[in-house]
N, C-alpha and C positions, 0 to 999 in steps of 0.2 A: 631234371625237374626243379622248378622252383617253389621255396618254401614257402609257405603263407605269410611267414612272416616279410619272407623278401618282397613278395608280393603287395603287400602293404606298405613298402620303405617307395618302392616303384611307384603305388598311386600316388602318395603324399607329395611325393616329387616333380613328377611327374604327368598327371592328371591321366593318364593313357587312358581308361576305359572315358576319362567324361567327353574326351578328345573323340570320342567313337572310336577308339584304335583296340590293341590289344599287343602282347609282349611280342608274341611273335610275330606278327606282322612289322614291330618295330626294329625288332632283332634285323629281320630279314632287310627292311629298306638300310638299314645302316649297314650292311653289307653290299647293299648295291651302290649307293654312292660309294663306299672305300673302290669297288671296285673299277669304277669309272673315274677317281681321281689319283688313284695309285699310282700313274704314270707320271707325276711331279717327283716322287723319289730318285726318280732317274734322271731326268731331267733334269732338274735343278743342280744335282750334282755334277754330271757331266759338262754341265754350262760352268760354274761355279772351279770346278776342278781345272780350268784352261786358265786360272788366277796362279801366279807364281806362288808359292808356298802354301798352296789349299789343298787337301788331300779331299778325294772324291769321299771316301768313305766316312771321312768325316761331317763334309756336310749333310750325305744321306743320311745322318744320327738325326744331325742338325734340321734338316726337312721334316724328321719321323717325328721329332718331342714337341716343334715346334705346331705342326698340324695339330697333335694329339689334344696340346695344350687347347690353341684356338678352340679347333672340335667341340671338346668335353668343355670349355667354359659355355658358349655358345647355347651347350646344349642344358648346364647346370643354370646358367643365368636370365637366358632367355624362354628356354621350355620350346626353340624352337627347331627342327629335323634336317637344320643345316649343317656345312662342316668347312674350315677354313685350312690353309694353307700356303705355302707361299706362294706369291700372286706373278702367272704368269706375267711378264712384260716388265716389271719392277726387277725381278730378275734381270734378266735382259740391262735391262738401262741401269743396273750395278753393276754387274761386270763388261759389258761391250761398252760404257757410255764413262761409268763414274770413276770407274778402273781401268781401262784402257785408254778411253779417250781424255779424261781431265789428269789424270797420274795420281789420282790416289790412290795409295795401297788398301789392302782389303780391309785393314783394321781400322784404317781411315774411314772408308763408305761406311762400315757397322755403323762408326757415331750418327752419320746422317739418318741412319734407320732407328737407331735408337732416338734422336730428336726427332724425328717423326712420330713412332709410338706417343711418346711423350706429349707430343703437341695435340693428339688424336684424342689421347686421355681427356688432356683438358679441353680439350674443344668440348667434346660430349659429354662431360660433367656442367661445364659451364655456360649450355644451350649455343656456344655462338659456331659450331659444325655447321647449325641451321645459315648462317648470316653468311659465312665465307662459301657455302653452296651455292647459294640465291646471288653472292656478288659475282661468277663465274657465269659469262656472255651462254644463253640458252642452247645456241647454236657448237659452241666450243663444249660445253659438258657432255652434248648428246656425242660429239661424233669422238672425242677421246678413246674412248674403249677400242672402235673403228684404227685408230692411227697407231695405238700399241698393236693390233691385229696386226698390223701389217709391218710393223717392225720386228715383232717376235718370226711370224713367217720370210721374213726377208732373211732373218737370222737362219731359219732352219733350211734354207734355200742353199744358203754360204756352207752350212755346217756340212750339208749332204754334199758340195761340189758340183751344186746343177748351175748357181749362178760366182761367177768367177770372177775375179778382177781384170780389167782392161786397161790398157795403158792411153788409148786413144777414150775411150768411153767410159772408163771408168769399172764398168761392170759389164757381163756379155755369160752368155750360157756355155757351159763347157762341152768340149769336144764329143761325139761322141763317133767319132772317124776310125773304128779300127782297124778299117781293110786300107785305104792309102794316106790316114792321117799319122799324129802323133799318139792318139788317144790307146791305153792298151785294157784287159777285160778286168785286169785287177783295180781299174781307175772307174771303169763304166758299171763294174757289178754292182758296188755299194752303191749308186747314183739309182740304178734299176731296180733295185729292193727298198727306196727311199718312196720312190714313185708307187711302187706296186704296192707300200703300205697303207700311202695315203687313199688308192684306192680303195682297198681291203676294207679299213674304217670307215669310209664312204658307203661303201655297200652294204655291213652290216649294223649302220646307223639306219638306213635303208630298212632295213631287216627288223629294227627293235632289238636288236642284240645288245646290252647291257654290259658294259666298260668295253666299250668297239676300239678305243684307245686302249687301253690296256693289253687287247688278244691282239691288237696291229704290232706293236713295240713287239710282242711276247713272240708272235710268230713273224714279225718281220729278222729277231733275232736268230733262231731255230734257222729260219732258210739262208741268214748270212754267214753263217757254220757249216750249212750243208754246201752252198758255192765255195766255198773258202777251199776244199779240196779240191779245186780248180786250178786255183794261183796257186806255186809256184813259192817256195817258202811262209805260206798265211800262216804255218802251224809251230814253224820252227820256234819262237821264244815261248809260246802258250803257255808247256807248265811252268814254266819261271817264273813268270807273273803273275801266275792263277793262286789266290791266295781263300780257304777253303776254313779259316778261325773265323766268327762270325765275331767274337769280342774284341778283335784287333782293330776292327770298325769304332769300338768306345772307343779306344783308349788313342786312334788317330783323331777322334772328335773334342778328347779333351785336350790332344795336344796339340791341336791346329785349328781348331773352331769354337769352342766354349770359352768365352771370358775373353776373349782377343781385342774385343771393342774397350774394354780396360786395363787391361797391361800394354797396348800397342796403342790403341784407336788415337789416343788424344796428342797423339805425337806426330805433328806436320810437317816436321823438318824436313823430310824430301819434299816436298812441295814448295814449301817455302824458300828452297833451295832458285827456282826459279822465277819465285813469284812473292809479290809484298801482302803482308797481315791485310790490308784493305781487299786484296782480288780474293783471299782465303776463306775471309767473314763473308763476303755476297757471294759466292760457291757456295758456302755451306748453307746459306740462307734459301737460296733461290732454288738448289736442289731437293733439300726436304721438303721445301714446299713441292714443289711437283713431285715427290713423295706421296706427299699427304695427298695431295687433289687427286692421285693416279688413286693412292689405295680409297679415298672417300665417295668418290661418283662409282667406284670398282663395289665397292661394300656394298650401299646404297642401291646401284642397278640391278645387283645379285638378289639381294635380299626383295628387294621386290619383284623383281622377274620371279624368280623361286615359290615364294609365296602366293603370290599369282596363280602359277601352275598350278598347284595346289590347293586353291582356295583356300587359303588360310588368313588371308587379310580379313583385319575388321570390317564391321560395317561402316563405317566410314572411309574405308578401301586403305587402311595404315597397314605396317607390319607389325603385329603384336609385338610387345618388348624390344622398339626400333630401339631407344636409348642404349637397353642391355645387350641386344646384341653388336651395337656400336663400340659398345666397351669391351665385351668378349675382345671383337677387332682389336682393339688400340693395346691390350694389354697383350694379346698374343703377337702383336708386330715386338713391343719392346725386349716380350720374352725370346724372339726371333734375334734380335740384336744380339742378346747375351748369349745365343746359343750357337750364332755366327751365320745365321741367313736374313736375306733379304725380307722384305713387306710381306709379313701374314694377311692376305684376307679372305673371303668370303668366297667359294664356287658355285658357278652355278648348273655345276656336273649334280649338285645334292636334289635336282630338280628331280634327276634318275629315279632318287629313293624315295622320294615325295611322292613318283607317280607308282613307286612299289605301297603305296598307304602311309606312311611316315607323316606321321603329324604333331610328333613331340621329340622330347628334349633325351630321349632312352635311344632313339635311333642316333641320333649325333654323339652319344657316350659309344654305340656300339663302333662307328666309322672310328672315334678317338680312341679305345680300344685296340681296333687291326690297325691301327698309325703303330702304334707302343709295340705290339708281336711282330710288325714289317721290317723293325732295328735289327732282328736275327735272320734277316734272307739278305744280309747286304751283299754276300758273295757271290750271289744267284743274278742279284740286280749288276753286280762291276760289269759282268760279262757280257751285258747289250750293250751294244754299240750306236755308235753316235749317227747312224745311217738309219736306224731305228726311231731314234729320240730325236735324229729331225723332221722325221715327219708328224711325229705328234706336234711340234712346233707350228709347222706347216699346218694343220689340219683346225689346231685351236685358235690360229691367224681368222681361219675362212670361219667360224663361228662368231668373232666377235667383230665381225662386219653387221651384223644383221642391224646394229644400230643407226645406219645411215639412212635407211626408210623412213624413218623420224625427219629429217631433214628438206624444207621443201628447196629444193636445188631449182625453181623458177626463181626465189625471189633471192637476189642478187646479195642481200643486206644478210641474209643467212649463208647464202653459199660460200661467199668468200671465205668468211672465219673458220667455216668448217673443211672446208677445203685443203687450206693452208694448213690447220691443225692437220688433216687426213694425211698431207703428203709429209711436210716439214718434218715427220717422227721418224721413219724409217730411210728418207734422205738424207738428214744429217746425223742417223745411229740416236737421237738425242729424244725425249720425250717433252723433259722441258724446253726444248727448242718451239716444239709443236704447238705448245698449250700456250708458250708466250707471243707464236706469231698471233694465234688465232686469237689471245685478248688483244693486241696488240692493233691488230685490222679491226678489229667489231668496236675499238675506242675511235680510232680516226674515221670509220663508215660513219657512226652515229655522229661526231663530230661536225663532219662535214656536209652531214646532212637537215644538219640544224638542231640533233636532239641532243645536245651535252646534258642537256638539262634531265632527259631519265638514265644516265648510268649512275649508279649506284657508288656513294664512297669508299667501298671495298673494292670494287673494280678499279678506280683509278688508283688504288693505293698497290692494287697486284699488278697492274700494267705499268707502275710507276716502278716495281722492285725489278720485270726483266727489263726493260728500259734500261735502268741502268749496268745491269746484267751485263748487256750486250756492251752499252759503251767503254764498260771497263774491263770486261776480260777479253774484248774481241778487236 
């Protein structure tokens, strides 16, 4: 029961009854978004943990504080029934792009995400979020979200073993030949539990069933345990590994994830090892920015798509407390930094709890809340597998396509740029690759089609930064 007096600390704060809501109804929707975006603890770590000296469970701390944070600011500063977290596809393009592909170490990328925060902060303090939105070609902001879709799922495609490396092609679908190929069932089950998830969520999306990602990962894991006693040593090292202290989780986060971005981050010297302070400076430049642009049109589309659903825009059709909840964003990315994950932003899984009645800033304390309790299930979470959590990949890919309908693909002067952004992300593993072909074409179409004259001086000045991008580290 709650006291009158709590009751009272809740409207003041909160405005619930004036919002037409009520506690419980609030309770209840911030328990349905957690539970529709709880499958990032997994994930992120899992992705996150294929980094040379990053313990999985450590970053799950790292995921859990960092959501919570976002969350409950979100939900203290804006008054609005959304919830953030780290942002699929920004993941991805730290560890598969920033850390893999360019050789920064992990405490390296942190700083990029921490000058990112940073730069977020100030944008949205200092109104000009607005100016570097509006300088970014129409056609390239809409279909971004689209091109991380499709690199995140390309990722969970690889992760599951359904698409494979080629030596002639590059890439090619893997075997699934067990009667006269190479292929054997200990290769092909996980691949069949990867696929049979992504339908499972499918259907019970279908259905209106409420965290359909969450029960796919949950029983897509359950059925990889029950085949496992199929193959052939699956079980031999299990308890060895299986580690059942939920605290050992901290105390791997403070010593491989918390604070890393300043004891380690600002030390390039492997880098620099192969490469001059000039290529290091436009790396770090040119990556936060596509940092920021990913988490800023990410925030932004969230926040109004969300609100939307929920008729919660003003009349003027704005997001109530766009500012503030802009800044929730920026300061839970920097607090992500320190905490040792990628780009905190906005989901738009919280639409879930929106459509459970969620109309204020108590159901976002409640999501930010199960983040903070989910730090004590990390040993329940080690044990899905990656045949699991790539189809949540795979599945949140095919969601953030929906933004290409936007796009009229008759007129040639739009397509291209989106296009190029579309493919350019998940062909070259790169996001900033993507976002800089596609200003990059939408500056020489308008060009040469006579209009220099309306692109914007923020546009020339961001096609001017990968422009050089390119000619000097490529």
């Amino acid at each position: 029961m709650i006291t009158e007096g709590a009751e009272n600390m809740i409207e003041k704060l909160f405005h619930v009854t004036e919002k037409g809501s009520n506690v419980r109804t609030e309770l209840l929707a911030g328990l349905t978004t957690f539970m529709t975006m709880a499958y990032i603890l997994m994930v992120n770590a899992g992705m996150f943990a294929e980094l040379p000296g990053v313990s999985y469970y450590g970053i799950y701390i790292a995921t859990a504080i960092s959501a919570a944070i976002g969350t409950i600011l979100i939900g203290l500063l804006a008054n609005l029934p959304l919830a953030q977290a780290s942002a699929m596809g920004s993941n991805a393009f730290f560890v598969y792009t920033v850390c893999m592909g360019f050789g920064l170490s992990y405490a390296n990328a942190l700083v990029l995400i921490l000058l990112d925060g940073i730069a977020f902060v100030l944008l949205t303090v200092t109104g000009l979020r607005k100016k570097i939105f509006e300088a970014i070609p129409a056609p390239v902001r809409m279909t971004i979200p689209a091109g991380v879709g499709l690199f995140i799922a390309f990722i969970g495609l690889q992760n599951a073993g359904i698409v494979v490396a080629d030596s002639q092609t590059f890439v090619n679908l893997a075997s699934f030949n067990m009667l006269f190929g190479s292929a054997s069932w200990a290769d092909v089950m996980p691949i069949l539990i990867t696929l049979a998830v992504v339908i499972a969520i499918a259907v019970m999306t279908c259905k209106g069933v409420k965290g359909a990602v969450l029960w796919g990962i949950l029983g897509g894991t359950v059925l990889y345990y029950l085949l496992g006693i199929t193959v052939p040593g699956f079980y031999a090292d299990f308890g060895a590994t299986l580690n059942l202290n939920p605290f050992s989780a901290f105390e791997a986060f403070g010593a491989s994830a918390f604070g890393r971005v300043f004891t380690e981050g600002f030390d390039f010297s492997c880098y620099l090892a192969d490469h001059n302070v000039a290529q290091l400076a436009l790396l770090i430049g040119t990556t936060s920015l596509a940092f920021c642009l990913v988490d800023m049109f990410d925030t932004i589309g969230t926040l109004y798509g969300a609100c939307a659903r929920g008729n919660l825009l003003t009349a003027e059709g704005e997001v109530p407390n766009m500012d503030r909840a802009m800044l929730a964003d920026a300061v839970a990315t920097v607090c992500g930094a320190v905490c040792g994950t990628s780009t905190v932003s906005s989901y738009v899984e919280a639409s879930a709890g929106i459509a459970e009645g969620g109309k204020t800033g108590l159901a976002a304390m409640a999501t930010g809340g199960l983040f903070l309790l989910a730090m004590f299930f990390s040993p329940i979470a080690s044990l899905v597998p990656s045949c699991a959590t790539a189809a949540a990949l795979i599945y949140v890919g095919i969601l953030m396509m929906d933004c290409t309908k936007r796009i009229n693909w008759q007129n040639t002067a739009q397509a291209v740029p989106a296009f190029l952004t579309l493919a350019i992300m998940p062909m070259t593993y790169n996001i900033s690759y993507g976002i800089a072909f596609g200003i990059l074409s939408h500056v020489f179409i308008m060009v040469c089609s006579g209009k220099a004259k309306e692109l914007k001086i923020g546009t020339w000045i961001i096609a001017g930064l990968f422009a050089v991008m390119f000619l000097v580290t490529h």
